[in-house]
C-alpha positions as CSV (number, residue, x, y, z in Angstrom):
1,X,-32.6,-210.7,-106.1
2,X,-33.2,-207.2,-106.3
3,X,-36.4,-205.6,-105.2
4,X,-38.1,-202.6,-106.7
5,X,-38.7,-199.3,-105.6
6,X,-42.2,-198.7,-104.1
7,X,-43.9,-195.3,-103.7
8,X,-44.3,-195.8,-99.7
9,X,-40.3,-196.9,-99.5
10,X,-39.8,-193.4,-101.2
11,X,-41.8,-191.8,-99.2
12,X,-39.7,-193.2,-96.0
13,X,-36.3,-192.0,-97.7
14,X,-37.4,-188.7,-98.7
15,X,-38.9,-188.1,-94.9
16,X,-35.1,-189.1,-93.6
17,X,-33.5,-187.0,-96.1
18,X,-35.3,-183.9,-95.3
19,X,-34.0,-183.6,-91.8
20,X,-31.4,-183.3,-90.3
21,X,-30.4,-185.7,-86.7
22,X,-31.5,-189.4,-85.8
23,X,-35.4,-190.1,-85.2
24,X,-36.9,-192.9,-83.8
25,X,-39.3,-195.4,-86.2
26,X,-42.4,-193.8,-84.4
27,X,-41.0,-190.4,-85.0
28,X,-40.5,-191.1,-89.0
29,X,-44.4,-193.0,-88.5
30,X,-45.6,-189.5,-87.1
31,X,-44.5,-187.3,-89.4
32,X,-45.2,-189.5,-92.6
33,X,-48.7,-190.1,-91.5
34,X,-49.5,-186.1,-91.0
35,X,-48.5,-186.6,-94.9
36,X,-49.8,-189.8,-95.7
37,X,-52.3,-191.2,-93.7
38,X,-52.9,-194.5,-95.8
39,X,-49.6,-195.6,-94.7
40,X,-49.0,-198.3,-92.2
41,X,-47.0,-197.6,-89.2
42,X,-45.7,-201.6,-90.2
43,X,-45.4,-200.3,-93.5
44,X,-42.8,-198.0,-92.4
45,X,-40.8,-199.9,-90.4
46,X,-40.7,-202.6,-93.2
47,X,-38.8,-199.9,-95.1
48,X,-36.8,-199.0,-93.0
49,X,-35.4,-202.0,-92.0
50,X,-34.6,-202.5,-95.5
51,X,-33.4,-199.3,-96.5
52,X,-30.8,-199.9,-93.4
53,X,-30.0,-203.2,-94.5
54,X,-29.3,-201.7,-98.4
55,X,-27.0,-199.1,-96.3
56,X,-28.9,-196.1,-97.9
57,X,-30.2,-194.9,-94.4
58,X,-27.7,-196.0,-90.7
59,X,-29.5,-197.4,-87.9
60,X,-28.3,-196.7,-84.4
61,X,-28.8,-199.7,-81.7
62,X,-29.7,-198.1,-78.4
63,X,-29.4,-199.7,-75.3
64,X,-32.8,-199.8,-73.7
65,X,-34.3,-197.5,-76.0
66,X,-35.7,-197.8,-79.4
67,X,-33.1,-197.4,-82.3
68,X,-32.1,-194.4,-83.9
69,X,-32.1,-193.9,-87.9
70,X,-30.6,-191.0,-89.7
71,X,-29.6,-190.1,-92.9
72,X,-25.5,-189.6,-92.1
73,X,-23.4,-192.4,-93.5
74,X,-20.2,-191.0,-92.9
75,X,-17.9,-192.7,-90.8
76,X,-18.8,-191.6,-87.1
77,X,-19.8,-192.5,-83.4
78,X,-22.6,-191.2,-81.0
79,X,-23.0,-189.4,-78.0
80,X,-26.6,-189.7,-75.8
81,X,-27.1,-187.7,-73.0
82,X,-28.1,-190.1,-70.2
83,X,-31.0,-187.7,-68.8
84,X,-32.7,-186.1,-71.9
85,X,-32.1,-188.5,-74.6
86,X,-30.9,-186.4,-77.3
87,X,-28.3,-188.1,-79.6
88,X,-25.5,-186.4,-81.4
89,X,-22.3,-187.5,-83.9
90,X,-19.3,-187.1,-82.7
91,X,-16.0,-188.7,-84.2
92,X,-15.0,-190.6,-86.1
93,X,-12.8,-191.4,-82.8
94,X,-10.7,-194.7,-84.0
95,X,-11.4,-194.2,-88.0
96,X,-8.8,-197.8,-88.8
97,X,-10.4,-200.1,-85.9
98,X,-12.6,-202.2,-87.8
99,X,-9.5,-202.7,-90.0
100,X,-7.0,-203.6,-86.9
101,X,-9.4,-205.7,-85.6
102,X,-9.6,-207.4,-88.8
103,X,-5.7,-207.8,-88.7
104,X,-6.0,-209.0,-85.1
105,X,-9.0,-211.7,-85.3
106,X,-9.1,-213.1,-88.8
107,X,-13.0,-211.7,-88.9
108,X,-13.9,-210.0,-92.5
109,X,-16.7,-207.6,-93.1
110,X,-15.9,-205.7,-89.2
111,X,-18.7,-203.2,-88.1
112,X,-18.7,-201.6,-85.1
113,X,-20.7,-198.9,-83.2
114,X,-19.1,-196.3,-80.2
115,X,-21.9,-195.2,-77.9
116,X,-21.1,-192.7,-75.7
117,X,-23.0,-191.0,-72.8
118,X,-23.0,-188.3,-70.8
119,X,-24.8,-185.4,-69.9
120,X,-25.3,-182.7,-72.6
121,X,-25.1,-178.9,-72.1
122,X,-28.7,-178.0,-71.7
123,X,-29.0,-180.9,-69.1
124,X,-25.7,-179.3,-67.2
125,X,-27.4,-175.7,-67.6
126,X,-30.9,-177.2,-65.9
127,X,-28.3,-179.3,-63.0
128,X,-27.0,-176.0,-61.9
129,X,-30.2,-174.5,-61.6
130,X,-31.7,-177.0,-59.6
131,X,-28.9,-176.9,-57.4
132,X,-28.9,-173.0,-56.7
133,X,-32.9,-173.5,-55.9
């Protein structure tokens, strides 16, 4: 069954595609509802669930955070710094593991999802002056 395009689901895209990075469903809420203030904050994350689950948009699971979308569907991993937050791409690191795993388990249709962390430069740059203090 295919659905139709709506106005607000257009408006959700189109606030992705403008920027650049990954943004949080309150994030895309906030800046949609400067624009828009009839829309729902239920409406949005409506759409986006579905634009992810249509693959026009990637949503990024984050351990005990809220998830991540962006607009890059290129094959690639991410990298969260453990103090601030911020979330980068980085990668593709193994580019053929879904396919060996494939090879190895039987499974069809493998996804998978690299999450690194660490602690990015600003962070390091703020560590050091903390320490000197």
């Amino acid at each position: 069954m295919q659905r139709r395009n709506t106005k607000q689901r257009k408006i959700v895209l189109d606030s992705i595609q403008k920027h650049m990075g990954h943004f949080t469903a309150d994030e895309i809420y906030l800046r949609i509802h400067t624009e828009d203030p009839h829309i729902s904050r239920a409406t949005v994350y409506r759409n986006l669930q579905f634009l992810a689950d249509e693959q026009q948009i990637r949503r990024v699971k984050m351990p005990n955070s809220s998830d991540m979308y962006e607009r890059n569907l290129d094959d690639h991993d991410h990298m969260v710094c453990r103090i601030c937050g911020a979330v980068m791409d980085v990668g593709p690191i193994h580019s053929r593991v879904d396919q060996k795993v494939e090879k190895i388990s039987g499974f069809s249709d493998i996804q998978h999802t690299f999450l690194f962390s660490g602690i990015c430069p600003a962070c390091q740059k703020k560590l050091k002056k903390q320490k000197k203090q």
